[in-house]
C-alpha positions as CSV (number, residue, x, y, z in Angstrom):
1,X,-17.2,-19.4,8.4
2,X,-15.5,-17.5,10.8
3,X,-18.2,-17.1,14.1
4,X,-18.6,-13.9,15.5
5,X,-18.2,-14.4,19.3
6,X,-14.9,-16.0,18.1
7,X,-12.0,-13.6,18.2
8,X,-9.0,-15.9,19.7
9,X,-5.5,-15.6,18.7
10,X,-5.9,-18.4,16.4
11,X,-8.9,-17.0,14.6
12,X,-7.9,-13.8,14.4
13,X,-4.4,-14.9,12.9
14,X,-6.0,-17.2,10.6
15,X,-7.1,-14.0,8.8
16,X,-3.9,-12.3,9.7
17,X,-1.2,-14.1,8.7
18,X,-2.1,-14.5,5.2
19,X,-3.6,-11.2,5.1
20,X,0.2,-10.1,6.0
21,X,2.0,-12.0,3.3
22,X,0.1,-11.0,0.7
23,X,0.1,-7.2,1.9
24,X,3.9,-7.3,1.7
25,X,4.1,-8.6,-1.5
26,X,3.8,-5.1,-3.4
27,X,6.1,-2.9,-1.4
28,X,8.8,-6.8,-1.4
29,X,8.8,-5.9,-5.2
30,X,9.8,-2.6,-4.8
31,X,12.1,-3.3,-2.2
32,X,13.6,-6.0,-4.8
33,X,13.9,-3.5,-7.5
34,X,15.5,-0.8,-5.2
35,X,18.0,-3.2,-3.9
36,X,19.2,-5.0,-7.2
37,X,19.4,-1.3,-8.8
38,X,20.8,0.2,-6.0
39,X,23.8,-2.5,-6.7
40,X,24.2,-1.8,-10.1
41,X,27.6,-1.2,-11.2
42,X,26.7,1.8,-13.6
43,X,25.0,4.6,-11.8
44,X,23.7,2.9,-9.3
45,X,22.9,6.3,-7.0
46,X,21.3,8.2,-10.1
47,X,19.4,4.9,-10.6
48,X,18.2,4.0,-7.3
49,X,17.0,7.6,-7.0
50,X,15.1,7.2,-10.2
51,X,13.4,4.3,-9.1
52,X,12.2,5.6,-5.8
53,X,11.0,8.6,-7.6
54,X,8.6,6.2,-10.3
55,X,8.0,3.7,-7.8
56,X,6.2,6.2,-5.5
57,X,4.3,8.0,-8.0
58,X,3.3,4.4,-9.1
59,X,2.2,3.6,-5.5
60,X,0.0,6.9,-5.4
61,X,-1.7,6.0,-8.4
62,X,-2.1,2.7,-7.3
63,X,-3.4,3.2,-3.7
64,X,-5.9,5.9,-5.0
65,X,-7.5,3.4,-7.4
66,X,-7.2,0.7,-5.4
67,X,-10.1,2.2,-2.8
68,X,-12.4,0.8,-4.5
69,X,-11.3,-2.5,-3.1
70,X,-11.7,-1.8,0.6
71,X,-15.2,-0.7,-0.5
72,X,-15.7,-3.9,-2.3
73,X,-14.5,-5.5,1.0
74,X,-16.8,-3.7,2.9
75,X,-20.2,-3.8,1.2
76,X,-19.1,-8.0,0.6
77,X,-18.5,-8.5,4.3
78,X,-21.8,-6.6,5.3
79,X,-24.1,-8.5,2.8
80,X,-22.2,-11.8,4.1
81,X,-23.0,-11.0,7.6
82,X,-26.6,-10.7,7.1
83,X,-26.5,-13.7,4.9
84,X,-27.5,-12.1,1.6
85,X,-24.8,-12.6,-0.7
86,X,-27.0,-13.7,-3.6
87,X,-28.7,-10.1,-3.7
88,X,-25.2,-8.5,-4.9
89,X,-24.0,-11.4,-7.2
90,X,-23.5,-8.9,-10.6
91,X,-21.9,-5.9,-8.2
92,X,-18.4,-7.4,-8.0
93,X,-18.5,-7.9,-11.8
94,X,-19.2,-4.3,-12.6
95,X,-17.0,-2.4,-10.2
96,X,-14.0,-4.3,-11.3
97,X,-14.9,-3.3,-15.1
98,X,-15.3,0.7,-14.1
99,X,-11.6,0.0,-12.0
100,X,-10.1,-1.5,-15.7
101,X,-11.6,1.2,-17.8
102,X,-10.5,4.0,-15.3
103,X,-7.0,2.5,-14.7
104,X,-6.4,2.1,-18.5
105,X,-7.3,5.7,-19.1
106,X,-5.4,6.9,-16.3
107,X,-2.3,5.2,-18.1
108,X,-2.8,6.7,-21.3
109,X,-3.0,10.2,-19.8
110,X,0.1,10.0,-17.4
111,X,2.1,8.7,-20.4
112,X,2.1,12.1,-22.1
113,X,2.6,14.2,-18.9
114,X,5.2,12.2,-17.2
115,X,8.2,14.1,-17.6
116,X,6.7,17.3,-16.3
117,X,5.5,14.9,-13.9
118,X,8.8,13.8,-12.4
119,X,10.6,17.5,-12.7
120,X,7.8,18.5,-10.1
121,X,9.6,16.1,-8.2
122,X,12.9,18.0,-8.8
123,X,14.1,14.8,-11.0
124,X,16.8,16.3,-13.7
125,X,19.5,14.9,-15.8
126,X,19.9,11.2,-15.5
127,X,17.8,10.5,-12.8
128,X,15.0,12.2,-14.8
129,X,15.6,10.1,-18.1
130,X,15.8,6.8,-15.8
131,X,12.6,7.8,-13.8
132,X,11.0,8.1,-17.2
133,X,11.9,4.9,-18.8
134,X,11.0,2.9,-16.2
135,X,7.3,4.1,-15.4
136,X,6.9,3.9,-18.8
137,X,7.0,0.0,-18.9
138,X,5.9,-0.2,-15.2
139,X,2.8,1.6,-15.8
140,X,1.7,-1.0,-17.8
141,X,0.7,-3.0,-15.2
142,X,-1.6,-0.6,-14.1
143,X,-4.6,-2.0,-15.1
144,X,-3.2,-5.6,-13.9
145,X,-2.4,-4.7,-10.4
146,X,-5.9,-2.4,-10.5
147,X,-7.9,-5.6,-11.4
148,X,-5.7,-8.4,-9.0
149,X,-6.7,-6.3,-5.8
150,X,-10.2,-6.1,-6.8
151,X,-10.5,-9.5,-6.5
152,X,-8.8,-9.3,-3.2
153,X,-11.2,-7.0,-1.8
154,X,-13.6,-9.5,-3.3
155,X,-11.9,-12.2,-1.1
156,X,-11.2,-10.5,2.3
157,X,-15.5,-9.6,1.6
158,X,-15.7,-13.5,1.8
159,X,-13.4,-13.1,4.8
160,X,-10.9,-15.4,3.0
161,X,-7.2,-13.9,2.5
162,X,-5.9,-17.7,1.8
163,X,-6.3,-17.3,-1.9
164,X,-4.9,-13.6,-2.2
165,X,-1.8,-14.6,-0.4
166,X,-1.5,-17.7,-3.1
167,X,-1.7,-15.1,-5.8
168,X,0.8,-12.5,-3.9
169,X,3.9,-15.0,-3.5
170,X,3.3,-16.2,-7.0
171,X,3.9,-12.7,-7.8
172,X,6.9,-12.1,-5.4
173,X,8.5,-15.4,-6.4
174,X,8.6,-14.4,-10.2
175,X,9.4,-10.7,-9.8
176,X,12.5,-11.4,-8.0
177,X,13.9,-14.1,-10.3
178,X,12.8,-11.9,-13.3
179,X,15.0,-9.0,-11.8
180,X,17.9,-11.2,-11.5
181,X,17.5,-12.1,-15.4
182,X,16.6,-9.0,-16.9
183,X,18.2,-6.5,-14.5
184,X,21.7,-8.0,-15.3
185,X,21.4,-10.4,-18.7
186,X,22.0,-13.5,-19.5
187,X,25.5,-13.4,-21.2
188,X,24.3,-15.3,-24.8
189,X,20.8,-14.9,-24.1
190,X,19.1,-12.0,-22.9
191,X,20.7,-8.7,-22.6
192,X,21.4,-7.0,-19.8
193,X,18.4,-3.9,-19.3
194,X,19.2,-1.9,-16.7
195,X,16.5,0.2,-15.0
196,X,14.1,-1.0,-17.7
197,X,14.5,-4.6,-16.9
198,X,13.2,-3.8,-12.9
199,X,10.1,-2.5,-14.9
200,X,9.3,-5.7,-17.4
201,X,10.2,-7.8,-14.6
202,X,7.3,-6.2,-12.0
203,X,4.7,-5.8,-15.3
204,X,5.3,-9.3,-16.2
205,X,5.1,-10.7,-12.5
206,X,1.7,-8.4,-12.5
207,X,0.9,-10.0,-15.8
208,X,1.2,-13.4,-13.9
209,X,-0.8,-12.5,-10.9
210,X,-3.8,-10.5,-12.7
211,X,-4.5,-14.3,-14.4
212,X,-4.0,-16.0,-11.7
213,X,-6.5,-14.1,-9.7
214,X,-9.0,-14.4,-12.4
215,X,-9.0,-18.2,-12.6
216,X,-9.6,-18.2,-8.5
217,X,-12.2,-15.4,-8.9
218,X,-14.4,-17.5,-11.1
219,X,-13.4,-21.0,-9.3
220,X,-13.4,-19.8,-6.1
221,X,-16.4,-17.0,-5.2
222,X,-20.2,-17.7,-5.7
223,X,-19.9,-14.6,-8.2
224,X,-19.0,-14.1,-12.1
225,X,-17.2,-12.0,-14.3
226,X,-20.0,-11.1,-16.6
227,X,-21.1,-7.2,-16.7
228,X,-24.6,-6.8,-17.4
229,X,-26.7,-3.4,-17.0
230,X,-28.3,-1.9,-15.6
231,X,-25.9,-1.4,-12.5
232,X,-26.9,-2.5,-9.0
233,X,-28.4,-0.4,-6.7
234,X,-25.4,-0.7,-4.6
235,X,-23.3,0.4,-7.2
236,X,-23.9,4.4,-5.9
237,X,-22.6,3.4,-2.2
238,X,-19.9,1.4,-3.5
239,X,-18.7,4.4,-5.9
240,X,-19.3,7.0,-2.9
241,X,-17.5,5.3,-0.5
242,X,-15.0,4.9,-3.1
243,X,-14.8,8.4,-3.9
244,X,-14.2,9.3,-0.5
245,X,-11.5,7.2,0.0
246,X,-10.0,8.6,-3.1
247,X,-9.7,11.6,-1.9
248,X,-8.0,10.7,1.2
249,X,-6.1,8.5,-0.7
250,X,-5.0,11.7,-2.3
251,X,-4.6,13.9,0.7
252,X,-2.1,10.5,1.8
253,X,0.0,11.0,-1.5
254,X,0.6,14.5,-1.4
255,X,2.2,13.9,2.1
256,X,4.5,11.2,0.3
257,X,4.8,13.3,-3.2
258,X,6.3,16.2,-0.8
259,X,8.4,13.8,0.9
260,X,10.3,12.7,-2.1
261,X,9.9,16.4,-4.1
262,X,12.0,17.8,-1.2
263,X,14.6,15.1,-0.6
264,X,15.5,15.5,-4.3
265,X,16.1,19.4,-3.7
266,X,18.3,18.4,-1.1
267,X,20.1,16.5,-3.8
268,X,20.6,13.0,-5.4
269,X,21.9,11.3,-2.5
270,X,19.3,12.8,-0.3
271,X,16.6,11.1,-2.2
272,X,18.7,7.6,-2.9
273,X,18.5,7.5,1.3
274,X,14.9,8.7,1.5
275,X,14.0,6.2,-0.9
276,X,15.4,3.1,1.1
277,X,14.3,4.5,4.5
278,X,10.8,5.1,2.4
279,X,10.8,1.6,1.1
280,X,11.3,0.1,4.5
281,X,8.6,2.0,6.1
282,X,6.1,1.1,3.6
283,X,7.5,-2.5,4.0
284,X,6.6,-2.6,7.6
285,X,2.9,-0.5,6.6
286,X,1.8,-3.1,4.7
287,X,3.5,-5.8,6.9
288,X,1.5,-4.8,10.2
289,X,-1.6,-3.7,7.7
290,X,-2.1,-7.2,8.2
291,X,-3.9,-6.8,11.3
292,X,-5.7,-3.8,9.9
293,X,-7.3,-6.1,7.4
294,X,-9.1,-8.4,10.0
295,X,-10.3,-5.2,11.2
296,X,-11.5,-4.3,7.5
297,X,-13.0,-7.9,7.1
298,X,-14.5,-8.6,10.5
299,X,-15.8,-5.2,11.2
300,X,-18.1,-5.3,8.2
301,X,-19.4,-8.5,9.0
302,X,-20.0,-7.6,12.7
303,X,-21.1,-4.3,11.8
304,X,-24.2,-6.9,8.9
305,X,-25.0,-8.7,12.2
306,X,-25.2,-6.1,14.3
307,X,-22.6,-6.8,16.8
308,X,-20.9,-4.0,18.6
309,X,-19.8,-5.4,22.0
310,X,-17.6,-7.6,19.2
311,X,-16.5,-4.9,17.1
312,X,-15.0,-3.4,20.7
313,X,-13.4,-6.6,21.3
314,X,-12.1,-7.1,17.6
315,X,-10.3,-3.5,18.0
316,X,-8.4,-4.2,21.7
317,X,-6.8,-7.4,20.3
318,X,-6.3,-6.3,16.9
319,X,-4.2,-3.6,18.4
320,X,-2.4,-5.8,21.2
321,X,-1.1,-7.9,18.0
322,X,-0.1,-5.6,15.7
323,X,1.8,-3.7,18.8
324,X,3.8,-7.2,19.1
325,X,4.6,-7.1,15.4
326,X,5.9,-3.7,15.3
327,X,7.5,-4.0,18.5
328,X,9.5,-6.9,17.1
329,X,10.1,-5.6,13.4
330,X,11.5,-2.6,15.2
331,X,14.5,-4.9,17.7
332,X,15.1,-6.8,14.6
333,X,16.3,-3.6,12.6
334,X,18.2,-2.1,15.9
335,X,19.9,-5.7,15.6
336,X,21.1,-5.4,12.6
337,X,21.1,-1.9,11.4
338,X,24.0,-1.3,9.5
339,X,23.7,-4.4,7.5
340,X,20.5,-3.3,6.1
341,X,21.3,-0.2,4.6
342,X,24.1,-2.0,2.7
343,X,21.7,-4.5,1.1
344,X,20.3,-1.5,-0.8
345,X,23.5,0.4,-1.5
346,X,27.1,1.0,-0.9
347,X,27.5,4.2,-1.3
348,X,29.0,5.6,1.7
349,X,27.3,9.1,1.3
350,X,24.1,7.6,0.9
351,X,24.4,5.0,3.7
352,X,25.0,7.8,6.1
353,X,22.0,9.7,5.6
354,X,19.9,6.5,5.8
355,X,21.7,5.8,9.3
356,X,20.9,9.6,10.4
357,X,17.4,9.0,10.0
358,X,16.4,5.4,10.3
359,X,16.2,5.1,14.2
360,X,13.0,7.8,13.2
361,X,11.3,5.2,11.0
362,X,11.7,2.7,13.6
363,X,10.5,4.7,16.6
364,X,7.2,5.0,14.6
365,X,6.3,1.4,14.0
366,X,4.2,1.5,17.5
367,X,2.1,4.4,16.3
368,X,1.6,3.2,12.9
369,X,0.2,0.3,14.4
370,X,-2.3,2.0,16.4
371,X,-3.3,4.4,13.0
372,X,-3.5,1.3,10.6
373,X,-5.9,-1.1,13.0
374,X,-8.6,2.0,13.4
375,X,-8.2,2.7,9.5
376,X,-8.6,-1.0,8.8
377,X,-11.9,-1.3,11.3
378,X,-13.1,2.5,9.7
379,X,-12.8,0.8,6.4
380,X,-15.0,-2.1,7.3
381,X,-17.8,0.0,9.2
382,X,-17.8,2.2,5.8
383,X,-16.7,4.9,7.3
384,X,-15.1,6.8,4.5
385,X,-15.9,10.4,5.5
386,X,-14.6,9.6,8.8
387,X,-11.1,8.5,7.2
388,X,-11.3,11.2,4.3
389,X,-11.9,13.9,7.2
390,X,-9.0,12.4,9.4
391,X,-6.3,12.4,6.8
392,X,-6.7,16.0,5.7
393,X,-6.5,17.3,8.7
394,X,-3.3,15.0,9.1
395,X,-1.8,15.9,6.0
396,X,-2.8,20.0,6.2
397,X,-2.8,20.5,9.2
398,X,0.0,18.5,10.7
399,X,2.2,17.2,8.0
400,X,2.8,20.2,5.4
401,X,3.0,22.7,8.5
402,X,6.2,20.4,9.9
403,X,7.7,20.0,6.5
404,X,8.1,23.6,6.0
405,X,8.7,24.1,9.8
406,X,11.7,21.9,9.2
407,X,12.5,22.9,6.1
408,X,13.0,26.8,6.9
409,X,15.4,25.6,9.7
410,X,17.2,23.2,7.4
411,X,16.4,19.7,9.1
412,X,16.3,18.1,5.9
413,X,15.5,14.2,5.8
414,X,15.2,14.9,9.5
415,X,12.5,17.1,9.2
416,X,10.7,15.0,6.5
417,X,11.0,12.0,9.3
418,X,9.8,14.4,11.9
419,X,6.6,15.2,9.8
420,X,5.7,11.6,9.1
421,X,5.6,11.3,13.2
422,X,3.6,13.8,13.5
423,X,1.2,12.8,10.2
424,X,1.3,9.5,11.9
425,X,0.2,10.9,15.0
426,X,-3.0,12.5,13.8
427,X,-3.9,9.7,11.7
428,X,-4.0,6.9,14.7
429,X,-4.8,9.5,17.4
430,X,-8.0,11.0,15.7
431,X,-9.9,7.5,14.6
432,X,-8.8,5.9,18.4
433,X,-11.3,8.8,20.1
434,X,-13.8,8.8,17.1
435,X,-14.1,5.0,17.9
436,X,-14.4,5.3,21.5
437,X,-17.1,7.9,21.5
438,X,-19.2,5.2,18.8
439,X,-18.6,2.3,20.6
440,X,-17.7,2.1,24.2
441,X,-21.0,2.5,25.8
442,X,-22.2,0.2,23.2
443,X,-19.8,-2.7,24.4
């Protein structure tokens, strides 16, 4: 067990590292699908547009259910650090039941509403009918991918992210074979399915991961999978801090679900290039959210045995590291910025757009890195009204003002760029001072 006054480089990336791979895994399988179908040979812009149109609406629903398991994390890390695991032993059990019912309902309700759905994203004509057959199999793994990153947020509680990164390239490792296969056939054997074989390929790599992270949950953690009632006390915390994170998680998508419903007004090669630029942001997110999750996992603990001066500590080198990170994702892509805009597509039109904007997306990697350590540390000190409260005001206050600001004077994916910065801005700029005011006098 990880000691508290220990917060080296080595102990902090013994957490990290893992953490990182299996945060990357989710947006590597979108990447992998928007790459493959970006090279298709038949519609490939229509295609590639329609699968960055499904793919985030997928991710919003996804990261709004999936709150529950940074609350998971966080009431697990807290109980750990005042050693009294055994008093919560039935609470993982039931939370992950409520997040399979919800996400199975959720499913059969988007199902029938989907392709008034997607035409509020301005998706028409092919684009539309692609966008629709695709998050019609994808979807299915709703309820997978729901209960795999409960059991996460059950590990990272443990402060473990070994086993989650096991179950993540598993999952990586099989969706990107299984888009080679059922993406472009098997001449004899399988057909050749398009858009729709992206989608079987993610569901059955979901499929794959969902039992994997079963077996480890009951082999692995001192709890079990049986639900018994009445719910635990802890259950109303857990489900409040859950609903607060919701509704920031919501606030978050109706930044991105603007994003994407105004590049597609600009027109189908407008949204092909927000879509890559998109998918490489939320490549790097997730990629330096790797430090945030320490911050998640150790903050909670500290915050069980009450440890402050620690908690200080824990925040100055969680942000030196994940300032290295994005400091060096960002040279990579100057190094080799043309070549990967052509790993998605080659259509010149779309390639051009990308290039006009992608020096944005990398310019922000410092500040992201800044916002996504303090929402990491906010989400293991249970602060949800803290992070609810900081992303509205970031997303009504700053984002939507700067999309329309940009909009009216026809920036277009520039001013969709410009509005992230400034989203970002608010996000990492807000929780830094709220921290300091907590905790500085404290360490």
């Amino acid at each position: 067990m990880l000691k508290t006054s220990n917060i080296s480089f080595k102990s902090i990336n013994k957490l990290a590292i893992p953490a990182i791979i299996s945060g990357i895994a989710e947006p590597l399988l979108s990447i992998t699908d928007t790459a493959i179908v970006g090279n298709l040979t038949l519609n490939p812009t229509e295609a590639l547009a329609a699968v960055g149109i499904a793919g985030s609406f997928i991710s919003a629903i996804i990261w709004i259910l999936a709150q529950t398991r940074s609350a998971i994390s966080a009431i697990i890390a807290l109980y750990l650090g005042g050693n009294k695991l055994e008093d919560i032993k039935k609470l993982p059990a039931q939370i992950i039941g409520i997040n399979l019912i919800l996400s199975a309902i959720i499913y059969a309700i988007t199902i029938f509403f989907i392709e008034a759905v997607f035409k509020l994203y301005n998706a028409q004509g092919l684009v539309l009918d692609y966008a629709i057959s695709y998050y019609k199999i994808r979807a299915i793994g709703l309820p997978l991918t729901l209960f795999t990153f409960s059991v996460f947020g059950v590990f990272r509680g443990l402060q473990n992210t070994y086993w989650p990164m096991v179950i993540s390239i598993t999952g990586a490792i099989l969706n990107v074979a299984l888009d080679f296969i059922l993406i472009f056939g098997i001449d004899g054997f399988i057909p050749a399915m398009h858009v729709e074989g992206a989608a079987w390929a993610s569901v059955i790599a979901q499929a794959a991961m969902a039992l994997f992270a079963l077996l480890l949950f009951l082999r692995k953690t001192p709890f079990n999978f049986r639900i018994s009632l009445p719910f635990h006390f802890e259950i109303k915390r857990l489900l409040s801090l859950s609903f607060n994170l919701i509704i920031r998680a919501v606030a978050l998508n109706i930044a991105l679900y603007l994003a994407n419903a105004y590049a597609t007004k600009y027109g189908t090669h407008y949204i092909a290039a927000q879509t890559i630029a998109f998918q490489i942001w939320l490549f790097f997110a997730f990629f330096i959210d790797g430090y945030a999750s320490v911050g998640n996992i150790m903050s909670g603990k500290l915050l069980g045995e009450k440890n402050p001066k620690t908690i200080w500590n824990l925040s100055k080198q969680l942000t030196k590291y994940s300032l290295y990170v994005a400091l060096i994702l960002g040279l990579f892509c100057v190094l080799f910025y043309v070549p990967i805009g052509k790993i998605f597509t080659n259509e010149t039109e779309v390639l051009q757009l990308f290039y006009s904007v992608f020096w944005i997306v990398l310019l922000m990697q410092p500040i992201n890195a800044i916002a996504f350590v303090f929402d990491g540390i906010f989400k293991g000190l249970a602060e949800a009204v803290t992070l609810r409260n900081t992303l509205l005001i970031a997303t009504f206050l700053g984002f939507i003002p700067a999309l329309l600001i940009a909009d009216y004077f026809g920036l277009k994916l520039y001013g969709i760029w410009i509005a992230f910065t400034i989203w970002m801005i608010l996000r990492g700029g807000i929780l830094v001072v709220l921290f300091r005011k907590r905790f500085l006098l404290k360490a």
